[in-house]
C-alpha positions as CSV (number, residue, x, y, z in Angstrom):
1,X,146.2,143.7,91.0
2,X,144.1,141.4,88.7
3,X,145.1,138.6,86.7
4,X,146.9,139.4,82.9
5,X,144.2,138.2,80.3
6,X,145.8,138.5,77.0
7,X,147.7,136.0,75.9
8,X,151.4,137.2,74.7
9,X,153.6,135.3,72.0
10,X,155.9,133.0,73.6
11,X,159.2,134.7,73.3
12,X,162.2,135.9,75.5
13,X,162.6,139.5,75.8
14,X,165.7,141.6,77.6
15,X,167.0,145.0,77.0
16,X,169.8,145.3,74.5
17,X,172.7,147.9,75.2
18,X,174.7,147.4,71.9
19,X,171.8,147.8,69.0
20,X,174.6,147.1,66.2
21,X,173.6,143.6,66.5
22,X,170.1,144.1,65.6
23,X,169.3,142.4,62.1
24,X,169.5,145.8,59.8
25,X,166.7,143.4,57.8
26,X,164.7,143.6,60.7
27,X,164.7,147.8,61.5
28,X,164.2,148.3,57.7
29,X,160.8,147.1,58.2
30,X,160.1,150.0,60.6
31,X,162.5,152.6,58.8
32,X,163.2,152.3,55.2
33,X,165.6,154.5,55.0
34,X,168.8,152.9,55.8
35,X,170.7,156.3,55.9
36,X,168.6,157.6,58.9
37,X,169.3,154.0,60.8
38,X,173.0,154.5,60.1
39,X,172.4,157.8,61.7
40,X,171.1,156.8,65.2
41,X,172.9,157.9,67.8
42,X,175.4,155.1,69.9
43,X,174.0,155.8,73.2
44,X,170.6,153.9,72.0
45,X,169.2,150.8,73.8
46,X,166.7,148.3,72.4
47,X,164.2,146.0,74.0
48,X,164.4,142.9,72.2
49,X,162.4,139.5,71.5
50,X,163.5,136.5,70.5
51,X,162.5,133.4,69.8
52,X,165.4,130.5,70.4
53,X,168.5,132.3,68.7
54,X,166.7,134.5,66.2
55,X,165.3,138.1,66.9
56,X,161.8,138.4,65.9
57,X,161.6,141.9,67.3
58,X,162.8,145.2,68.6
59,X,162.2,148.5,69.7
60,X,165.2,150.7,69.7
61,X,165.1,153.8,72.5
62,X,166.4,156.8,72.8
63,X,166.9,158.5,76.0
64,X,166.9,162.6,75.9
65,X,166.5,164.2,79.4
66,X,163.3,163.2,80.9
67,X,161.9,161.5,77.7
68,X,162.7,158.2,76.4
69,X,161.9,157.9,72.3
70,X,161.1,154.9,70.5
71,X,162.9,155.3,67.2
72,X,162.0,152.1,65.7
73,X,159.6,149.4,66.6
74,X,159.7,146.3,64.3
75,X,158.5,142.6,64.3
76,X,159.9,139.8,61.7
77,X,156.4,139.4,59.5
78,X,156.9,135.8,60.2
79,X,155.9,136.7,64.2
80,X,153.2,139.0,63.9
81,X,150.0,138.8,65.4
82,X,151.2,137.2,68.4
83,X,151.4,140.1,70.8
84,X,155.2,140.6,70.3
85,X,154.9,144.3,69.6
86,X,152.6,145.1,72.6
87,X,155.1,143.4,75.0
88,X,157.7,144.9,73.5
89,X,156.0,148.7,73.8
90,X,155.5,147.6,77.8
91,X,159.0,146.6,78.1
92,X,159.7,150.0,76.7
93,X,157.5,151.8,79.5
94,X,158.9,149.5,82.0
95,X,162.6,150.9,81.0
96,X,161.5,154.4,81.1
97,X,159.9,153.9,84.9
98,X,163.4,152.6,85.8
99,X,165.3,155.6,84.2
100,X,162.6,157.6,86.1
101,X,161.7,159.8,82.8
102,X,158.7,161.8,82.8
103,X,156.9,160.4,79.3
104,X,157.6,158.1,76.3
105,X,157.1,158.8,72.9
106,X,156.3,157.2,69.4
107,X,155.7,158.7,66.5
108,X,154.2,157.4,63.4
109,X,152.9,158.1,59.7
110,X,149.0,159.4,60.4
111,X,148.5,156.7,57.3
112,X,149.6,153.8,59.9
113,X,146.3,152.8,61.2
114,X,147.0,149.6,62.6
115,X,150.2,151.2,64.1
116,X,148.1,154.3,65.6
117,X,145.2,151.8,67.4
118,X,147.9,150.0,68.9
119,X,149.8,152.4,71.0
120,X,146.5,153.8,71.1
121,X,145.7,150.8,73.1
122,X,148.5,150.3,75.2
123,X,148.0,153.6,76.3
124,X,150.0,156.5,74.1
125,X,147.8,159.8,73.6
126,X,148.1,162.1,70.5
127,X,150.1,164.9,71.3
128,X,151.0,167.1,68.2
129,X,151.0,166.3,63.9
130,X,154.4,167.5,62.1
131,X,152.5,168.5,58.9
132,X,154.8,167.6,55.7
133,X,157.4,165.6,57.3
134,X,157.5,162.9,55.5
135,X,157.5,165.1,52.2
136,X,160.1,167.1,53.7
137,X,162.2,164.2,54.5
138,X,162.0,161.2,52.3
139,X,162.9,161.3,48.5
140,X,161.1,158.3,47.5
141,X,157.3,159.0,48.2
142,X,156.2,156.1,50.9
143,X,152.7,154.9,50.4
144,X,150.7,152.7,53.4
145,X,147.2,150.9,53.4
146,X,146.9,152.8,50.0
147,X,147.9,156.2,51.5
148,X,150.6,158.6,51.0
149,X,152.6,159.2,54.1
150,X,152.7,163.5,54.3
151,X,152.4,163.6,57.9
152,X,153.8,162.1,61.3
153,X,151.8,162.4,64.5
154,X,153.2,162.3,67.8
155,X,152.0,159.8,70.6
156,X,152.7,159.9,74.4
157,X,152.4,157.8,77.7
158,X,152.7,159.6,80.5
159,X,154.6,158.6,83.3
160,X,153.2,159.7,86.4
161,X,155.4,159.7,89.8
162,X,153.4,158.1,92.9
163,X,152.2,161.1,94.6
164,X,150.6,162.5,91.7
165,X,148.9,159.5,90.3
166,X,147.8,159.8,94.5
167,X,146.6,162.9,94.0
168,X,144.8,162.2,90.4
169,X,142.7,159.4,92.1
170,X,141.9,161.7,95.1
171,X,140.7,164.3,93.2
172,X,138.4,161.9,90.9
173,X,137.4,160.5,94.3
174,X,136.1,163.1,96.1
175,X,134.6,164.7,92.8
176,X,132.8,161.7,93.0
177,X,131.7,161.9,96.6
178,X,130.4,165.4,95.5
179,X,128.3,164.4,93.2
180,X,127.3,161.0,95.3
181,X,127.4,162.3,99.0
182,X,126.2,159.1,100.4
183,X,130.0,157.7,100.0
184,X,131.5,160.6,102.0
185,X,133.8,158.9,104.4
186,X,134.2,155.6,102.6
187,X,137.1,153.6,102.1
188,X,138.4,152.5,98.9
189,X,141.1,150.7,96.9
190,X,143.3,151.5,94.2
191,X,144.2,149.1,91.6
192,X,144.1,147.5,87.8
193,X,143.4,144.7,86.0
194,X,146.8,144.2,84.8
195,X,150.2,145.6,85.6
196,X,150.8,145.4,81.5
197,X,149.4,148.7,80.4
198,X,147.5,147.1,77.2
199,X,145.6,144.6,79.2
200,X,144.7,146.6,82.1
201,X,143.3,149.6,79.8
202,X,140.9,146.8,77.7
203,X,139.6,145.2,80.6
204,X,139.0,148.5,81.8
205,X,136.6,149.5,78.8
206,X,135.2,146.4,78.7
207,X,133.8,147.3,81.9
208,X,133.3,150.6,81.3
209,X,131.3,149.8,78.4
210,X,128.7,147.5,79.9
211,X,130.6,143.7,79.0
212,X,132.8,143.3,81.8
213,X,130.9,142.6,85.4
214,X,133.3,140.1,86.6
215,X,136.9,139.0,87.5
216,X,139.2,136.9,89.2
217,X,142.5,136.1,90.9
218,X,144.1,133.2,92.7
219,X,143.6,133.7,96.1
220,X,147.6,132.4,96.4
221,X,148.5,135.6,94.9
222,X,146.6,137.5,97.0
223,X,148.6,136.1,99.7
224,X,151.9,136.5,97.9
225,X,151.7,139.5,97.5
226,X,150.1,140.6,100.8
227,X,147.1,142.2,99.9
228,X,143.2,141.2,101.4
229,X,140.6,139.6,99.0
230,X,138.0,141.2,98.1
231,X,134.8,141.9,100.0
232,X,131.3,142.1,98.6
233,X,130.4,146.1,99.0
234,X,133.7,147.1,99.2
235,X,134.7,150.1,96.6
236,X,137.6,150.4,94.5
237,X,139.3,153.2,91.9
238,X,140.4,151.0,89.2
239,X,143.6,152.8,87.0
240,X,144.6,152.5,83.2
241,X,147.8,150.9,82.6
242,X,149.4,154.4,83.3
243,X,148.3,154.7,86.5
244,X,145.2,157.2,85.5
245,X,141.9,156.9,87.5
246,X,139.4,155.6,85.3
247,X,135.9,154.3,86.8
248,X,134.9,153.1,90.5
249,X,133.7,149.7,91.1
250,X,131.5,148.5,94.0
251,X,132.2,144.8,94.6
252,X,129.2,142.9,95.0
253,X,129.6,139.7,95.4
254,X,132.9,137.3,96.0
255,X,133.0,133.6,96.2
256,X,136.1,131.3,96.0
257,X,136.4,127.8,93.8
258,X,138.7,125.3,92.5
259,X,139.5,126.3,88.9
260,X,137.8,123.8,87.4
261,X,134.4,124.6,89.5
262,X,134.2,128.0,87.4
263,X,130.7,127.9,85.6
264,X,129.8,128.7,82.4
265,X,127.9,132.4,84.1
266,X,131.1,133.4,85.9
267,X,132.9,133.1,82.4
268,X,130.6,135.0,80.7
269,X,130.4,138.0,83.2
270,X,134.2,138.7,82.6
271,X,133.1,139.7,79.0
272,X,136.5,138.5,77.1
273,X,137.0,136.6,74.1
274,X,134.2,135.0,73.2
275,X,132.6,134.5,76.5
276,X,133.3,130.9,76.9
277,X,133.9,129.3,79.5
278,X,136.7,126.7,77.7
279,X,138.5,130.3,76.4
280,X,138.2,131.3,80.1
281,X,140.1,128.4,81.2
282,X,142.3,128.1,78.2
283,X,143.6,132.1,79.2
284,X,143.1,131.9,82.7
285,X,144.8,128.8,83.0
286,X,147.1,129.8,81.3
287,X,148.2,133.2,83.4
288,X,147.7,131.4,86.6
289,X,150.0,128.6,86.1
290,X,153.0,131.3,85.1
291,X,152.3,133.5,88.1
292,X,152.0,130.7,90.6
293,X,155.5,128.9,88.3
294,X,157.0,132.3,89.9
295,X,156.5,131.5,93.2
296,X,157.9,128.1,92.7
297,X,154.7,126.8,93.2
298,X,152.2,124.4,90.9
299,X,148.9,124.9,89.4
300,X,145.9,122.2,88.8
301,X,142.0,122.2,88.9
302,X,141.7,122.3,92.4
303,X,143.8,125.7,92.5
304,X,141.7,128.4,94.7
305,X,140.2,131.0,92.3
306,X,138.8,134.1,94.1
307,X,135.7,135.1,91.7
308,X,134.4,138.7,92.3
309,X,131.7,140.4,90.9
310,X,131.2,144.2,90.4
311,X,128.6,147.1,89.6
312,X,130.3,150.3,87.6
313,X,129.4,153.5,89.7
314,X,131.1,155.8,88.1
315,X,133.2,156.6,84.7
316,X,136.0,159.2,85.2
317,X,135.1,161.5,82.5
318,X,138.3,164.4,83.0
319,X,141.4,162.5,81.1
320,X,142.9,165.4,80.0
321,X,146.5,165.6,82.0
322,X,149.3,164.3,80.3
C-alpha cells in the first residue's frame, strides 16, 4: 500500500449509535425539511467529526439488508473545505465493510454539482435518476447553484468480497497477457496508492493520465507491515479505492533516501499539488510522521524513503460491474 497524499482536516471522527444528539442545526443543512429528519428511523448510526467538543460533521446511515444508506451527509460551513466530508464518506464505507453489506448508497439533487463530483471521486457510480422527486416530495420549491431541484440521482460504491475483487484483477490480467503475450507467466502485485478510497482513485488518474510517474513509501512501513520493497521491473495491478483493477505498472526504477535527500525531479514525477518539492515534503511529511506515530515510532530528515518509479502499461478499460 502507498502512502495517503491528501491532506484531511484535523478532526476526531467515531461512529455514533444514538443520532438524537446530532445538532438538528447541523442535518438541516443537508435536509431542509425537518419533518423527514423527525422521521428517520431509530435503528440509524452516524459517523461523526468533531473538532474539540463541537460537531462539525455527520453522516447519518441507514442499514437495510445488504445496503447501508447515507441519509444525510452535512459539514458546519464554518469547516468546509478541509476534507471533513470525504473522510466522513470513507468512514461510512469502512462501516459498511464491517457490517459486511454488499454496496452503499447516496443520493442527491442532479442540481448538486459539487455534491455529485465528490462521491464521484471517492468512488460512488451513478446508478438510476428518480425523475420528479423532489416535485413530488417537497412543498417549498428548493433551488441549488441557480437550479431547481426536480430530480434525485442515485450513487453507489460497490463493495466487493475478496475473491471476487481476486477474480476481477485476474481476469483484467490475463486479458492483458492476451493482448501482450510476452508477460505470460509473470508475476505481479496487487495494490493502491491509498487505503482511503478518494486518494487512492486520484493518484490513480493522475497516473493514468500521463502526470503521475512516481511514488514513495517509508521503507519502515514496508517492514511493518510485512510486505517486500519494490523492485525495478517488477509489475503491479494497482486498484481504485474499491478494490477495482484499474491500470498495470512496471516499476522501473527504485532508490532509497533520507527524506530530506528527496530532489526537486523525484517531487515532480509524483504529479501532485503543484509539483513542488516544499508541497512534497509539507504532505509527505506530514503522512509519514502519523503512520510511523502509529507504530510508536519517530520521524525526522534522515527517515528512509523508498522512491520508485513507474511506466503505465496498461489502462483497464472494462469498469462496468457494480
Amino acid at each position: 500500500m502507498r502512502a495517503i497524499m491528501l491532506y484531511m482536516a484535523k478532526c476526531e471522527y467515531r461512529i455514533e449509535e444514538d443520532t438524537s444528539t446530532l445538532p438538528r442545526a447541523l442535518l438541516v443543512l443537508a435536509e431542509p425539511d425537518e419533518a423527514i429528519i423527525e422521521d428517520y428511523p431509530a435503528d440509524c448510526v452516524a459517523a461523526v467529526a468533531t473538532v474539540g467538543t463541537q460537531t462539525v460533521g455527520s453522516a447519518v446511515l441507514l442499514q437495510d439488508h445488504d445496503t447501508i444508506e447515507i441519509i444525510n451527509l452535512a459539514v458546519d460551513q464554518a469547516h468546509r473545505n478541509g476534507g471533513i466530508a470525504t473522510t466522513l464518506l470513507e468512514r461510512a464505507i469502512s462501516y459498511a465493510r464491517e457490517k459486511a453489506v454488499r454496496r452503499v448508497v447516496i443520493r442527491t439533487a442532479t442540481a448538486s454539482t459539487q455534491q455529485l463530483l465528490l462521491y464521484q471521486r471517492v468512488g460512488f457510480r451513478f446508478s438510476e435518476i428518480d425523475h420528479g422527486y423532489f416535485a413530488r416530495n417537497y412543498f417549498h420549491p428548493l433551488i441549488e447553484n441557480g437550479v431547481r431541484c426536480v430530480d434525485q440521482v442515485s450513487l453507489v460504491f460497490p463493495l466487493y468480497r475478496q475473491e471476487e475483487q481476486r477474480q476481477l484483477t485476474e481476469s483484467y490480467w490475463q486479458d492483458f497477457v492476451l493482448r501482450n503475450p510476452e508477460h505470460t507467466g509473470h508475476a505481479y502485485k496487487v495494490w493502491s496508492f491509498s487505503g482511503a478510497p478518494y486518494t487512492a482513485n486520484t493518484l490513480l488518474n493522475l497516473t493514468i493520465q500521463g502526470s503521475k510517474t512516481a511514488t514513495s513509501a517509508l521503507k519502515a512501513v514496508f517492514t511493518l507491515q510485512k510486505h517486500k520493497q519494490p523492485q525495478q521491473g517488477a509489475i503491479s495491478v494497482v486498484t481504485y479505492g474499491d478494490g477495482y483493477p484499474g491500470a498495470i505498472l512496471e516499476t522501473t526504477a527504485v532508490e532509497t533516501r533520507p527524506f530530506n535527500q528527496v530532489d526537486e525531479e523525484h517531487a515532480r514525477l509524483e504529479g501532485e499539488g503543484d509539483l513542488s518539492l516544499a508541497y512534497w515534503r509539507e504532505v509527505h511529511g506530514t503522512v509519514f510522521e502519523d503512520q510511523l506515530a502509529r507504530h510508536g515510532k519517530s520521524f525526522s530528515g534522515k527517515t528512509p524513503v523508498v522512491c520508485e518509479r513507474f511506466r503505465l502499461l496498461d489502462v483497464n478499460r472494462e469498469l462496468g460491474r457494480m
